[in-house]
N, C-alpha and C positions, 0 to 999 in steps of 0.2 A: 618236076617230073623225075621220076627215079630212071636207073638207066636200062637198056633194053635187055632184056633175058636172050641168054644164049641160046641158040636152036637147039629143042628137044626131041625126045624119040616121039615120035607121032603114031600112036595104037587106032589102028582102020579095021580090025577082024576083030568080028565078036566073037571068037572062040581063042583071040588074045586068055591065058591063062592068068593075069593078073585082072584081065576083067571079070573072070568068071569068078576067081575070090572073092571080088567088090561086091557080084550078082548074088552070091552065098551069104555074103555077110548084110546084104540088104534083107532077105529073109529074116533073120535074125532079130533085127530092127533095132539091139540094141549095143552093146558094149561087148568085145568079143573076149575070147581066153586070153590074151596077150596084153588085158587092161586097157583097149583103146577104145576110144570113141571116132563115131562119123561126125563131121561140123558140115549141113550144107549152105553154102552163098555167102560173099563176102563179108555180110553185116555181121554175121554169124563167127566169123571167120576172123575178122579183126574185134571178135570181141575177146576169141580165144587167146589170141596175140594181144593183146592190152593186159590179159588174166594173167599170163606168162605162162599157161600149156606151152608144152611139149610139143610142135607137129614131127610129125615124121614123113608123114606122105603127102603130097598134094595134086589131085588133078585137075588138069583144067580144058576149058571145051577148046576149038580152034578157035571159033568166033571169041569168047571173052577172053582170052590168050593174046589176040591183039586190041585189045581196048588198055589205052593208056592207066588209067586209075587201077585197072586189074597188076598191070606190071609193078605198079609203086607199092600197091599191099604185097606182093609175093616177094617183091627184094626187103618186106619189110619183117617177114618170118625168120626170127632170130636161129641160129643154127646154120645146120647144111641139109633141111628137108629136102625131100626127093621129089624132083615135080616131071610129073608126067602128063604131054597133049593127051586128048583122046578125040577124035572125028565129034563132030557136033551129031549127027547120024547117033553114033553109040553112045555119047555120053547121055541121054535119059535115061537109057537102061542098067547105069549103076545108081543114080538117086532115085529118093523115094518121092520128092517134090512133084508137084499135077508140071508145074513150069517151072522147070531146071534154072540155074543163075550160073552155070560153067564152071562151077566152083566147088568142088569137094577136098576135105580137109580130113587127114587119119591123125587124130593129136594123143597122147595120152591122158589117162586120167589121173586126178590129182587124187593124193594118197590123202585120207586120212585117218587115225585110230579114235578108237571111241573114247576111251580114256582122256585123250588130251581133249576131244571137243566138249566133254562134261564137267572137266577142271577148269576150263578156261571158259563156257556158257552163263549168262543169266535167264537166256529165252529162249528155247527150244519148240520145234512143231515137230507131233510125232503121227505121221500117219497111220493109220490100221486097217489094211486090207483096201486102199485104195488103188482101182481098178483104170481111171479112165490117165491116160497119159496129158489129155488137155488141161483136166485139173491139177496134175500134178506141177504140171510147170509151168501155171497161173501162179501154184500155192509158194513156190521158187520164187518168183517175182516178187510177190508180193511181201516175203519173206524178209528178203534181202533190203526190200523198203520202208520195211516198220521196225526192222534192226534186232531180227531172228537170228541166231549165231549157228545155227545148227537145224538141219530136218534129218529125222529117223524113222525109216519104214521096217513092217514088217514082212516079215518072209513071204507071205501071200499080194503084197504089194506091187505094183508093176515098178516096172526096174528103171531105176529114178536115170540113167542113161541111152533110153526107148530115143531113137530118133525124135518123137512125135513132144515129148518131154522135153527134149534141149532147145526143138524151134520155139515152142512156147515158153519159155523161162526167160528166153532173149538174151541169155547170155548170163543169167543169176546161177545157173546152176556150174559155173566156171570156179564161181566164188566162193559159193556159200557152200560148207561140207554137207554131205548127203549120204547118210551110212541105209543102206538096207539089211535085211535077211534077219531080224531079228525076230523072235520070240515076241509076244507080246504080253506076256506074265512077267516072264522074267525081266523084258527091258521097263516096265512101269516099274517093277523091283528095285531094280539097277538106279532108275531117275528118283525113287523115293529115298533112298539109301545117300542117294548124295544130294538131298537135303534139295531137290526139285519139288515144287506145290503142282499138285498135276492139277487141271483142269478143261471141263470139254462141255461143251455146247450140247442139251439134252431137251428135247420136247416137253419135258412137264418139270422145269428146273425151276426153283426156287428162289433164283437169283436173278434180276437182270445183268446182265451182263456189263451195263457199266456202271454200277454198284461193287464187283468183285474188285480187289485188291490185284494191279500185277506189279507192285512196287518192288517182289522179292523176285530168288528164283522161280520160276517158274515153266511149264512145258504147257504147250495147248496140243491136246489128243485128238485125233480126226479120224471121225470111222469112216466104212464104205460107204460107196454114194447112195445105194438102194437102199440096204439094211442099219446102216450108222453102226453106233457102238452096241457091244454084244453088254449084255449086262454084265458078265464075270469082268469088264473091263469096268464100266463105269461101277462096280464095287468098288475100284480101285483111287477112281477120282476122287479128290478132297473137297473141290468144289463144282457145281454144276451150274451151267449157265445159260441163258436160254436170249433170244435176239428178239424184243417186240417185233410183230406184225400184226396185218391186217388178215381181219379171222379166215377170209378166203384164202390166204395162202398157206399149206402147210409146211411148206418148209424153204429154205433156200440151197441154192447149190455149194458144195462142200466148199470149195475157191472163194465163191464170195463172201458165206456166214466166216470164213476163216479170215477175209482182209478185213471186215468190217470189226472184228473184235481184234486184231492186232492192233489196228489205229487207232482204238480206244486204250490198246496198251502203250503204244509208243507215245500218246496223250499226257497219260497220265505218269509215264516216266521221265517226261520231261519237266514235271511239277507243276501240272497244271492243276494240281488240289486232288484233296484224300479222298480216300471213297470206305466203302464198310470190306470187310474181309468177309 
């Protein structure tokens, strides 16, 4: 058992001005001007600290303030972060959770440039105009477990640091770099020129999908959830690829057509036999 935290300032007004910044940036929902992210509840929390973020700020309810396992993760946050009680009373109304865990975490986010993630990538997922933040941070998960080195959103993308994105990633999105705000001419540009094989999943594709080649570099493309890819984009694709089903269903959800053809790449990259290009 780690050793007992020293008595902190205990915030009981909810018109405390450090709460009402908390209730400001909870609107928000995602990553503020100052490069930070919100982490809620512990699991969340030590996943950031195992990642090695940054935290800066941490508050915690009364009630999980004294629960033993809470004190052993907080003396376990490298640094000299800033830990602040807040009334079990008030503290639901700085998270965004239906059932609060006492546990909010201001950490920053991890830097990365594009440049170095496309010199040092062989497998990239690049979203286009992906809207929903549950799939987004399924597609993190997922990512990080078929051995994606990199996700790249476009400008109209939701913003791969949305609260609603980091619960669901489970903690992928600590690790795995995640650039947005791009163009999406210009970055299929950008991933051709460095010698990326684009590829994306299209309802009248001429390939099954685990017949294509992902032995080289390569990126997988993913449109919105409603509309998919715009045609000026799949102009761009080299190859198209398409997931058998059964004729009743037309299509599958973006997360999942997206894990099920990554684990046919990380299959096949692990030499489990050649396929056609």
């Amino acid at each position: 058992m780690g050793q007992q935290l020293p008595p902190l300032m205990l915030i009981t007004s909810a018109s405390n001005s450090r709460l009402k910044q908390l209730r400001a940036a909870l609107r928000n929902g995602g990553s503020d001007a100052q490069g930070q992210v919100r982490i809620e509840g512990a699991k969340l929390v030590r996943e950031a600290i195992q990642s090695h973020l940054l935290v800066d700020e941490v508050y915690v309810s009364e009630s999980c303030r004294r629960d033993s396992e809470t004190q052993v993760l907080l003396n376990r946050i490298p640094g000299d972060p800033e830990i602040v009680e807040v009334s079990d009373r008030l503290f639901p109304t700085i998270v965004s959770t239906e059932h609060p865990q006492g546990l909010l975490a201001i950490a920053r986010i991890p830097s990365f440039q594009l440049d170095a993630v496309l010199q040092r990538s062989s497998i990239l997922l690049v979203g286009c105009e992906l809207q929903d933040p549950g799939n987004l941070g399924t597609l993190l998960r997922s990512a990080e477990a078929f051995g994606v080195e990199g996700v790249l959103l476009t400008r109209t993308s939701v913003d791969a640091w949305n609260e609603k994105v980091v619960r669901a990633s489970a903690g992928s999105i600590f690790r795995l770099p995640c650039l947005g705000g791009f163009e999406s001419k210009d970055l299929l540009g950008n991933l051709v020129r460095n010698r990326f094989h684009l590829v994306a999943a299209a309802p009248r594709a001429a390939i099954d999908f685990r017949k294509a080649n992902y032995g080289d570099r390569f990126a997988l493309i993913l449109g919105n959830e409603g509309k998919g890819l715009s045609q000026e984009i799949l102009s761009q694709v080299q190859t198209r690829i398409q997931i058998p089903m059964a004729a009743r269903i037309e299509s599958l959800n973006v997360a999942v057509a997206a894990s099920i053809i990554l684990c046919e790449a990380a299959r096949q990259r692990r030499g489990s036999g050649g396929h056609e290009s």
